[in-house]
Each structure stands twice: as structure tokens, then as C-alpha cells.
N, C-alpha and C positions, 0 to 999 in steps of 0.2 A: 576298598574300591575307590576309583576315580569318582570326583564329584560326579554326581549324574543328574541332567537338567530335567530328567524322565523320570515320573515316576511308575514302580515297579508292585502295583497293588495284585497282579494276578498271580497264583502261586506257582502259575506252568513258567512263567515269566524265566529266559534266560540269557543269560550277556556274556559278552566274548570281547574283550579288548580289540584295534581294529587301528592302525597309527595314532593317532592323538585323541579319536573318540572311545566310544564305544558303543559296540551294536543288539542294541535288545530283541529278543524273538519274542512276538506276544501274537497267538493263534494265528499262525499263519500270516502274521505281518512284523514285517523287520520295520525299526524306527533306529536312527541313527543318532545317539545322543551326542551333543554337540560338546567339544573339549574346554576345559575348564577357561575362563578369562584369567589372561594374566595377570596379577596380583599389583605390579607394580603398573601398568597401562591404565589399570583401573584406579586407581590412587588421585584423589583430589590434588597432591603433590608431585605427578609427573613427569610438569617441565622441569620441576627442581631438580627433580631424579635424575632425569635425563642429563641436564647442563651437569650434577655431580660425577654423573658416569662419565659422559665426556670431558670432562676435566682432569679425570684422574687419582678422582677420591677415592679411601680403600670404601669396599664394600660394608664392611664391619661399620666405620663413620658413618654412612648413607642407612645402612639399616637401624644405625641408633637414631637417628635424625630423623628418619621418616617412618618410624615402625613399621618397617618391611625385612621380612628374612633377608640375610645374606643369599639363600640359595633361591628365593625369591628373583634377587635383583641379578645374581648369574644366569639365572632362565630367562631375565628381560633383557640383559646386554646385548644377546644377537637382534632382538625390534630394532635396536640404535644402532646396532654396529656401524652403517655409513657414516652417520653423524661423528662417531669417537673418531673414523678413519680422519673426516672433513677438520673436526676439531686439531687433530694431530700434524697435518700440512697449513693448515694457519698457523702453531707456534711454529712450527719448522720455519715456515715463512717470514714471522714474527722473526727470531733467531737472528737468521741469514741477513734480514734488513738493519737488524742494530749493528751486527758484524762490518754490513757495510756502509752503514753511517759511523761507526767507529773508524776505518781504514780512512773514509775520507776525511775527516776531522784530523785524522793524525796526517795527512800529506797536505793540506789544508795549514796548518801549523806549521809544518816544517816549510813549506812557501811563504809562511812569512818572516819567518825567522831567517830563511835564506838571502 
């Protein structure tokens, strides 16, 4: 069973999974247990995480690094997804800018060599 923030001391006690929680029935009152905290959100090591996911580290390096499961840190990657998107049109960007300080540098030269 899903971690559960509830606890389930009465023996009438019964749970039903429910999207991401789960829902206890205890004498005629439902309590909604609240779904697990993220593993890697929770991690004193984070931002690290985060900046490794957005970079493009394997999974595998990030979980030896930070003792976090692999499938850990693939349940966390949709929290950052924006950020990898963000990170990913920066090198793009990166990229494009060397490309065209490289063209200019080389017409740049050939101007003077002309």
C-alpha cells in the first residue's frame, strides 16, 4: 500500500485508492490521505537535482550522486519539466550565437585580407 499519512488503528477501517491519494472509511467518516511527497523535492540536494536534470545528466549519475532512485528522479522530472524545456532554448541559443559570431569573424578576415 501507498505510504499513508493516516493512521488505520480501527479494525472496521477500509481504503480505496483514489488518483494520487487514498481514501479511508473509518465509522461513517471518510479522511482523504494525502499522496506521498516527492522523493527528490524533498531532498536537501534539489537544486543540484534539478540543474543535473536540466543539463542533461543520465538519471543513473544523478541517482548515484544524490542517493535517489532512478525512477525516483523520472517521477520528479515532470515538477521541472519547464525549466529542462527553458534550459534547452538557452544552449539552442547558446549554439546559434557561437554560429554567428563564428560567420562573422570569418567575413570579418576575409575583409581584411581583401
Amino acid at each position: 500500500m501507498l505510504g499513508l499519512a493516516v493512521r488505520m488503528e480501527d479494525s472496521t477501517a477500509a481504503a480505496r485508492p483514489v488518483g494520487n491519494g487514498i481514501i479511508i472509511k473509518q465509522a461513517r467518516r471518510e479522511v482523504k490521505a494525502m499522496p506521498r511527497t516527492c522523493l527528490a523535492c524533498a531532498s536537501p540536494e534539489r537544486a543540484n537535482i534539478d540543474k543535473a536534470l536540466a543539463s542533461g545528466t543520465s538519471l543513473r549519475d544523478i541517482a548515484g550522486r544524490y542517493r535517489v532512485s532512478r525512477s525516483a528522479l523520472s517521477r520528479h522530472t515532470p515538477h521541472i519539466a519547464q525549466a529542462i524545456v527553458k534550459a534547452e532554448e538557452r544552449r539552442e541559443e547558446k549554439r546559434e550565437e557561437k554560429l554567428g559570431d563564428s560567420i562573422l569573424e570569418q567575413m570579418q578576415r576575409a575583409q581584411r585580407k581583401a
